[in-house]
C-alpha positions, 0 to 999 in steps of 0.5 A, a space after each residue: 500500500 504505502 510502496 503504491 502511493 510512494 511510486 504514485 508520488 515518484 512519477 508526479 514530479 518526474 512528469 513534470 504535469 498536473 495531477 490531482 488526487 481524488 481519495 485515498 481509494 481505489 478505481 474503475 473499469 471492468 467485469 466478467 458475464 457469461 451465459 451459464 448455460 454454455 459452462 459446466 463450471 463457470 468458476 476460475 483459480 485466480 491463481 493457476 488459471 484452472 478450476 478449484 474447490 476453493 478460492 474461485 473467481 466466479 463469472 458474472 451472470 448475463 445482465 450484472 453491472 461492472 460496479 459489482 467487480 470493481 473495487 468497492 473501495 473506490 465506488 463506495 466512495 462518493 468523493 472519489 466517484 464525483 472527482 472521477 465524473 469532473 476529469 472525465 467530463 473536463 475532456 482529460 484522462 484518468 488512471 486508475 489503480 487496482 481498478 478491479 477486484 484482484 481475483 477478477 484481474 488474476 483470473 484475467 490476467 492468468 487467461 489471457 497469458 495462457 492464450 498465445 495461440 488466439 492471438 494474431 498479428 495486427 499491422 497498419 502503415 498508411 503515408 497520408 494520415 501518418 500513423 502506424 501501429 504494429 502489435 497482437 490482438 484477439 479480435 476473432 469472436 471464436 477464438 475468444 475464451 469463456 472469461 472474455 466472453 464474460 467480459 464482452 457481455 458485461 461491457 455490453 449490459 445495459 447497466 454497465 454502459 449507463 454507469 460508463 454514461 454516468 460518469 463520462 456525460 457522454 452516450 454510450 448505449 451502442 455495442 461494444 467489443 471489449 478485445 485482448 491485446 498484447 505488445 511484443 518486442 517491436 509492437 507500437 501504436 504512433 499518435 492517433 485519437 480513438 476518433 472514429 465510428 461511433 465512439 465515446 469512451 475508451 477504456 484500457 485495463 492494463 495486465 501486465 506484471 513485472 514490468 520495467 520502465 526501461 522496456 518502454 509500452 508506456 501510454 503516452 498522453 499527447 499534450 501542447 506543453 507535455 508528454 505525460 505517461 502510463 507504465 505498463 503495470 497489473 490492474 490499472 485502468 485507464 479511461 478518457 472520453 473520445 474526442 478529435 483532440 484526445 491524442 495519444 501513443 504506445 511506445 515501442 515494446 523494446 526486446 528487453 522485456 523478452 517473453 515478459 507479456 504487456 497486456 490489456 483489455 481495450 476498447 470503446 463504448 459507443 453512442 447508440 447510433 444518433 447521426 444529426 438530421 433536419 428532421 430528427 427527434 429532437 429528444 435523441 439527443 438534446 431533450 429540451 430544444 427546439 433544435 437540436 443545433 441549438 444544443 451546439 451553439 449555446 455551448 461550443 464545447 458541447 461539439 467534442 460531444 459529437 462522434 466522428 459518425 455524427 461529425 461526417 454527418 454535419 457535413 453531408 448536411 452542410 454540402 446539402 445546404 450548399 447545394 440548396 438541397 435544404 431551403 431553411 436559410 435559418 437552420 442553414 446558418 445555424 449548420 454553417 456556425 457549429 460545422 466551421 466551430 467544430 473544424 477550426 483551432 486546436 484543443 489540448 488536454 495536458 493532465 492525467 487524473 490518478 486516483 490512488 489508494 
């Protein structure tokens, strides 16, 4: 406990950025659920990774809420929630030490170290939009393992995605497909945004166990005045809200760290499919107003709401207005303000919250 806290204190200076405390707790992210009917025994050593007659990790029924495997030193208490909403909500991300319950974090972490063949090769280098990414993941629904088949489900309950929309603002109803990944000697991630489809909140529960800062893989937070970083490390989660200024990397895993394994489960929640229309129901989306434009442009901040879906959107709409294919010479101005607002300038967030016990 106290080495944590001294670690925690460690990395704050040597960042060089702000962060703030939230409460002497713990923190957030994710659960295992399962169908029943698909087991025989829906049980796990958290230790060996196997079955046992004592000390069993049990998965989650269909329908549970991910707070029930979340370390209730945190969510039980509310200063530590409140100061969690106001940074995810002020557009910055958050860090969250043992995150989860530690049988549900060893049975997972024994899981996916014990599923090497799942994983395959996932590479991308394109010239025009600069990125590049190189690393290994299970994206293959049937090569997933009943435990991420839990995890997939818990994510997907309705409960679980109001709580992820309680605490971001934003709208997470869609699907999600929480995957495994794993970076080997060589595996990168260059600057990208997660901004994309429909997604809102990302999530990324790191895995890995003795880890030396030296072998790099550290989640890189890009900012205007600095670099913050998150270490691989066992049991942490990490959670920002998606928007076109949430820059970040993974550094290259260096041969070092040999057969040691930096893994995490990620993914997105996503928005449940609203995309804006001259004849929406306004209720959708902005419950309150007579257009739902007028949400946007009574606060402009608001448009780091909006999906990269739901961005391409306004587009299509604002060629539409050009082209005279829509005739209401008001909404159209309304469109042309919030559209040109939404692609001009440059927004930084430069803090990470940490949340400690």
């Amino acid at each position: 406990m106290k080495m944590m806290i001294y670690t925690s204190l460690l990395s704050i200076v040597f960042y060089g950025s702000l962060f703030a405390s939230a409460s002497n707790s713990s923190e957030t992210t994710i659960k295992a659920c399962v169908d029943n009917e698909d087991q025989t025994d829906n049980t796990v050593d958290p230790v060996s990774g196997g079955s046992s007659s004592s000390n069993k990790f049990t998965y989650p029924k269909v329908g549970d809420s991910i707070t029930s495997f979340l370390n209730p030193n945190l969510f039980q208490d509310p200063e530590t929630i409140h100061n969690i909403k106001l940074q995810l909500r002020a557009g910055k991300p958050v860090m969250i030490h043992n995150a989860f319950q530690p049988e549900y974090a060893e049975a997972m972490y024994q899981d996916l170290s014990s599923a090497e063949d799942a994983f395959e090769l996932h590479e991308y280098a394109h010239e025009q939009d600069d990125f590049s990414c190189y690393h290994y993941n299970i994206y293959d629904l049937q090569k997933y393992t009943p435990l991420m088949n839990a995890t997939l489900e818990l994510f997907n309950s309705t409960v679980t995605k109001e709580f992820a929309a309680e605490l971001s603002g934003r709208r997470c109803g869609g699907q999600t497909w929480p995957a495994a990944s794993w970076y080997k000697p060589g595996s990168h991630s260059l600057p990208h945004s997660d901004w994309a489809d429909q997604r809102t909140v990302a999530y990324v529960w790191h895995l890995t166990k003795g880890w030396k800062h030296g072998w790099g893989g550290h989640l890189y937070w890009m900012s205007e005045t600095s670099f913050p970083f998150v270490p691989p490390s066992f049991n942490t989660l990490v959670l920002f809200s998606v928007n076109t200024r949430t820059q970040h990397m993974v550094t290259s895993v260096n041969h070092l760290a040999g057969d040691v394994k930096r893994l995490t489960i990620n993914g997105w929640w996503e928005d449940n499919g609203w995309l804006p229309s001259f004849e929406d129901d306004l209720a959708q989306f902005a419950e309150g107003y007579d257009d739902w434009l007028d949400y946007f442009l009574e606060d402009s901040a608001r448009l780091l709401e909006l999906t990269a879906d739901q961005s391409f959107r306004l587009g299509q709409l604002q060629a539409e207005c050009a082209a005279g294919g829509y005739y209401d010479e008001i909404r159209c101005n309304k469109l042309h303000y919030v559209y040109e607002t939404l692609h001009e300038g440059s927004y930084w967030y430069n803090e990470i919250h940490y949340v400690e016990l």
